[in-house]
N, C-alpha and C positions, 0 to 999 in steps of 0.2 A: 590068421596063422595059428599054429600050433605052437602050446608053450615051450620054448627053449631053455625056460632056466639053469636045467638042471644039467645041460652042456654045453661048456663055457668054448666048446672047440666049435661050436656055430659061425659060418663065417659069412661077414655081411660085404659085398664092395662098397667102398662109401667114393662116390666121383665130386670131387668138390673143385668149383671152376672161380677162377680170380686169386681167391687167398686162401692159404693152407691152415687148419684150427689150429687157433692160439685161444687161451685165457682171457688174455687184453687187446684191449687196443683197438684196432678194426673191427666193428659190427659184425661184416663175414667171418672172421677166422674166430670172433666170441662165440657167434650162432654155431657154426659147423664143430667149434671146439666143444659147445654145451649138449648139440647132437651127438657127437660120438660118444660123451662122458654115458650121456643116457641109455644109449646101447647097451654100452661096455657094462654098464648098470643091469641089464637085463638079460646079460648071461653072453652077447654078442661079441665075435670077436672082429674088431673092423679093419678092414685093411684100405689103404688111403688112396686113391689112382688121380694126380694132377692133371688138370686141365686147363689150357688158358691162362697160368698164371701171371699176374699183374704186379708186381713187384718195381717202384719205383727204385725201391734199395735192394741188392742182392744180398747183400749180406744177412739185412731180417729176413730173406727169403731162408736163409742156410741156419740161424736162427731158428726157426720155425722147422723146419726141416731134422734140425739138431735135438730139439725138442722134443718129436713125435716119436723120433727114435728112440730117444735115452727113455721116453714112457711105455715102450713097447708095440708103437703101434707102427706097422708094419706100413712101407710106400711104394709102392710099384710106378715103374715109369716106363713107360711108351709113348717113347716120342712121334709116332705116328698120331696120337692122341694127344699126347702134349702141345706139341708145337704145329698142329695145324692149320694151315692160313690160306686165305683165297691167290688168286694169283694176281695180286695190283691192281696194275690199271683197265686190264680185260675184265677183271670180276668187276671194278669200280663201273665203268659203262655198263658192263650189264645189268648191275643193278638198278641203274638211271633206266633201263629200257627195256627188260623186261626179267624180273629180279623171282629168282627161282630157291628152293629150300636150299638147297649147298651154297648158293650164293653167302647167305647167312650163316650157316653151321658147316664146312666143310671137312665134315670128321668122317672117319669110318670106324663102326662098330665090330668089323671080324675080331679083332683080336680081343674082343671082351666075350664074341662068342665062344671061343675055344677055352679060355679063364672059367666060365662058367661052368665047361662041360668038365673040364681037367680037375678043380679045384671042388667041386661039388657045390659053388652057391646057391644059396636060396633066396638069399633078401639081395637086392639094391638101391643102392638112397644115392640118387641126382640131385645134390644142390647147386640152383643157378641153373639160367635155360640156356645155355652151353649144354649143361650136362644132360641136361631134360631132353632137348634137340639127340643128344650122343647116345642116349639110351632105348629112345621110347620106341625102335618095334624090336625088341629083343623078347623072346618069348622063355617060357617055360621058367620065370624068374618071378616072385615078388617085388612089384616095381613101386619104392616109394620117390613122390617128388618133392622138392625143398625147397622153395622160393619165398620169395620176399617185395620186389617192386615188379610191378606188371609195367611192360616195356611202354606202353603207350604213354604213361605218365612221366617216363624219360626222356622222352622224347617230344613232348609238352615242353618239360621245364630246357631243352636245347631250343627248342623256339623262342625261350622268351631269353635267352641267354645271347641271340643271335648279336643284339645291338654293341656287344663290347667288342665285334669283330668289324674290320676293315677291310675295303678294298677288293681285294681277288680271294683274302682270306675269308670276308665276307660270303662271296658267294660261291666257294668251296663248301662252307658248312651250309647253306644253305641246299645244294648237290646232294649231300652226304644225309642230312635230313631227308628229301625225297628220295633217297634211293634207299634207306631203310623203311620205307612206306609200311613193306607186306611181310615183314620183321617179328609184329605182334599175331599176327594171324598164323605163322608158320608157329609161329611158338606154340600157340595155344593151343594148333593141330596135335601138337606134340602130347601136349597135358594130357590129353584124351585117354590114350593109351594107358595111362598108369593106375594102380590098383590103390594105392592113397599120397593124398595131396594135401602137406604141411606146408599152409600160408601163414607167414611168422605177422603178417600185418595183418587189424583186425579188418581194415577198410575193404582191403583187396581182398577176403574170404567171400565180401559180401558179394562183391563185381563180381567174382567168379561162381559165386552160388547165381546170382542172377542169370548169369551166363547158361545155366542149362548142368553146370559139374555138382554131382552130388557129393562126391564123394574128398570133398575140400574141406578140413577143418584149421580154425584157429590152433597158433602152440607158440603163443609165446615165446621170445629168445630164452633159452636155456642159461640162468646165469650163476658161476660158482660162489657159492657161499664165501665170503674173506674169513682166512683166517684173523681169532682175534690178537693170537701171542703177534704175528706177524704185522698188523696194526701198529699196536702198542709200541711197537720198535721202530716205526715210521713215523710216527706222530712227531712232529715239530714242538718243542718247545719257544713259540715265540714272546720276545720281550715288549714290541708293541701291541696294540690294540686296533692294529687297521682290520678290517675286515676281507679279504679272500675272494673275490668272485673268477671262479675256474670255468672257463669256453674251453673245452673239451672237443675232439674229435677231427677228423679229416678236414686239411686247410683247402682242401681242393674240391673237383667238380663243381655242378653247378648249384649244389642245393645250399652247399658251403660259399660260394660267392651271393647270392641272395641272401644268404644270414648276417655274410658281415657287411652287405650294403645297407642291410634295416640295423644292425649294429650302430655302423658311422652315419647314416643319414637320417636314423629316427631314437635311437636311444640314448647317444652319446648327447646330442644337443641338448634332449629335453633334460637331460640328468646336468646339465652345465648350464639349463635356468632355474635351476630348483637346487642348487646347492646352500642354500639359506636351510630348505627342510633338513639335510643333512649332517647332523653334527659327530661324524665321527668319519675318518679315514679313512678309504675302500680303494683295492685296485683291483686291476682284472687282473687276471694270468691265463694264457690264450695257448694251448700245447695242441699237439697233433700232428700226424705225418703227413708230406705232400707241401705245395709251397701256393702261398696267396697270390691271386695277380700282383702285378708291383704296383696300379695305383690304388689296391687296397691295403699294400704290405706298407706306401707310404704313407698315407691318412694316419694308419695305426700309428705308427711308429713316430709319426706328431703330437700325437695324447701324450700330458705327460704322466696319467695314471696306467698306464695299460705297458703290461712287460708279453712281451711276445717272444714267447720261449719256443717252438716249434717243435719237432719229433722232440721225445720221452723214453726213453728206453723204461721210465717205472712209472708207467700211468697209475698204479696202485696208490705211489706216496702222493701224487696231485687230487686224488678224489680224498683220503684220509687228512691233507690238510685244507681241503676248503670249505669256507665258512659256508660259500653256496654256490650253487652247479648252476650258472646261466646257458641254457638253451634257445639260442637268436634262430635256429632254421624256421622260415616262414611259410614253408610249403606243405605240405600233406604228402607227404613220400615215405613208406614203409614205416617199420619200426625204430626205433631210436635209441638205439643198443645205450648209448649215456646215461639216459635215462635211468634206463633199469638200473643199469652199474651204481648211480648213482646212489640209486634207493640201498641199492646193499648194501652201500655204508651210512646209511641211514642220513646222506644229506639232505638239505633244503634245495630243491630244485624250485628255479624260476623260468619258465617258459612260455616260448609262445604256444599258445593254443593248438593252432595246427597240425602241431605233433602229437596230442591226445587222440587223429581219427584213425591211427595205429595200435592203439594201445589203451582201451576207453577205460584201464584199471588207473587211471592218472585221473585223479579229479581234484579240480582246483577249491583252493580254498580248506582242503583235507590231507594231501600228501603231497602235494605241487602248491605252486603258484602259478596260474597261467592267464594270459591274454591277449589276446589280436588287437585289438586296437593299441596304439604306441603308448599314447597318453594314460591309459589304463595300464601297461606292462609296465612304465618308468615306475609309477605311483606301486606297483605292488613289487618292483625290486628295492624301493626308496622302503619303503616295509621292511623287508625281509634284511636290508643293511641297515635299520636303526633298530631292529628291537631282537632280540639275542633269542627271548623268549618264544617270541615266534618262529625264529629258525628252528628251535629243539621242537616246538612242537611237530612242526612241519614234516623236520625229522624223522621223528620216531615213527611216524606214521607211514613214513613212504620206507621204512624198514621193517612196518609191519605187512605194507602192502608186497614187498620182495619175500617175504616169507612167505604168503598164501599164493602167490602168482608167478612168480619168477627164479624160483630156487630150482634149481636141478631136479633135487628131489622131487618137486611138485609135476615138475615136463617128463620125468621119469612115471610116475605115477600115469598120468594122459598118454604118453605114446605108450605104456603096456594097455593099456584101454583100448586105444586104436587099433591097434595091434592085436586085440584079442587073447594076448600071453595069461 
């Protein structure tokens, strides 16, 4: 593309599907929110078109919504494109029997072609293959795509999720798994089409380079700088010396119920035979939007160290005051927007491993703690909760690592690269 800087009235559609950009909180509206910031960096003026939105609370939806406005950025809605949906139980079967691209994506594109022609876009940015599916034969456009988990590895981890289901519910989701069979395939049809491909995960760049897509690059979640005054005013003054461990992120789906099953079934025990190594106080604190199954919400809530606080309206004051950012997902699924977050405030993150094949600027033992094996993670949280010193080191390092790899600025810097500006 040709450089736009120097007209700030450039207008880009950005189609973001699931959650509308926020700052905080949710991974998507952090990404989508560090995406547009980067635009808007680069002379672009974005305007927002919802998709699909996923909104357990309405109100953060209108939040969110409240937000975009009062910062100037413009939202169109067409509910034609909004609130598109298959028709029940006839798409249901048909997908069982012979499951066709609208089956999956049942959107129509006119009315983004006539936007394009009226408005004079040039750029478009699909995040999430909702949007990817919504856009990709639209011609005579700059087509970027935004993704993050490549569907087949979702629907992996619903297989192995199957066993907490009963009965008819059982074999509903099992249904529902084979009839999204050709789901991944239609998507990827889609990718094809587009003129560049920002995969925020570094694992899934690779699957998709192998795939035959040249034109797929790594970019890191885009993550905002904390202000420091705004810190400093957050900062808890506490009068004991326990120490902090902050479980951060969505209570829900399934990457979040495998976290807190390796949680209560391999962390908590081996840390409750090793409290002899322990000589100093530590609790968890567990925040996030969305709700635990109940027999993991009961386990928790039998610990008598572990405060389960749930949705946050100020995820900023929970990473500011904690001693260290525990990471339990044990999967390999995209990026791990905490992470990063984390790093900008320059905590001591302890994790499992698996979340490093997203993101290989985490290296253990230098800006994390990380490991797959149980026994190895307790021993290297039992670490990072007795010795203060090695949290700062830890620290500082993974806020040095958010300054070369995860600042705005930096994804700013890369997508004018990409871009060609």
């Amino acid at each position: 593309m040709q450089s736009t800087r120097s007209n700030a009235t450039n207008k880009i559609l950005f189609i973001t599907s699931g959650r509308l950009p926020f700052p905080t909180g949710n991974g998507v509206s952090v990404l989508t929110h560090g995406l547009l910031t980067c635009f808007q960096n680069l002379g672009f003026a974005p305007c927002v078109i919802p998709l699909s939105m996923n909104y357990s609370n309405k109100e953060e939806e209108m939040f969110h919504r409240n937000y975009l406005l009062k910062s100037g950025i413009r939202i169109m809605e067409f509910p034609e494109i909004a609130n598109a949906k298959g028709n029940g139980k006839k798409q249901f079967i048909k997908r069982l029997l012979y499951p066709q691209f609208s089956d999956y994506f049942p959107y129509s594109n006119n009315v983004l072609k006539s936007i394009l022609q009226d408005e004079a876009v040039k750029l478009l940015v699909a995040f999430g293959w909702d949007a990817v599916a919504l856009v990709h034969p639209l011609k005579n456009v700059f087509k970027v795509a935004s993704i993050v988990d490549l569907l087949g590895k979702h629907f992996e981890l619903r297989r192995q999720s199957v066993k907490q289901y009963h009965g008819l519910q059982k074999i509903m989701e099992y249904l529902s798994i084979f009839g999204a069979r050709k789901k991944e395939q239609f998507a990827l049809q889609s990718l094809r089409n587009f003129d560049l491909i920002l995969e925020h995960a570094y694992h899934h760049t690779q699957e998709l380079t192998n795939m035959g897509y040249q034109n797929v690059f790594y970019l890191p979640h885009p993550i905002p700088e904390p202000d420091k005054k705004r810190i400093a005013e957050k900062y808890e003054k506490r009068t004991d010396n326990s120490v902090r461990i902050l479980i951060p992120g969505s209570l829900k789906g399934v990457a979040s119920r495998l976290g807190f099953e390796f949680f209560i079934q391999e962390i908590l025990p081996k840390l409750a035979n090793r409290e002899n190594d322990i000589n100093i106080p530590y609790r968890f604190r567990i925040v996030g939007h969305g709700n635990l199954p109940e027999s993991l919400k009961t386990s928790l809530e039998a610990q008598k160290n572990i405060n389960h606080v749930g949705f946050v309206e100020d995820i900023e004051k929970e990473y500011v005051n904690a001693d260290i950012v525990l990471v339990n997902v044990p999967v390999e699924q995209g990026f791990r927007t905490r992470i990063a977050d984390a790093f900008s405030y320059g905590c001591c993150v302890v994790a499992h491993s698996a979340n490093c094949a997203g993101m290989p600027e985490v290296s253990d033992g230098v800006n994390a703690l990380t490991a797959e094996d149980p026994d190895l993670f307790v021993q290297k949280l039992i670490a990072a909760i007795t010795k203060p010193e090695l949290r700062k080191q830890i620290g500082d390092k993974a806020k040095e690592t958010f300054e070369k790899q995860y600042a705005i600025k930096v994804a700013t810097k890369k997508l004018a690269d990409l871009l060609h500006l």
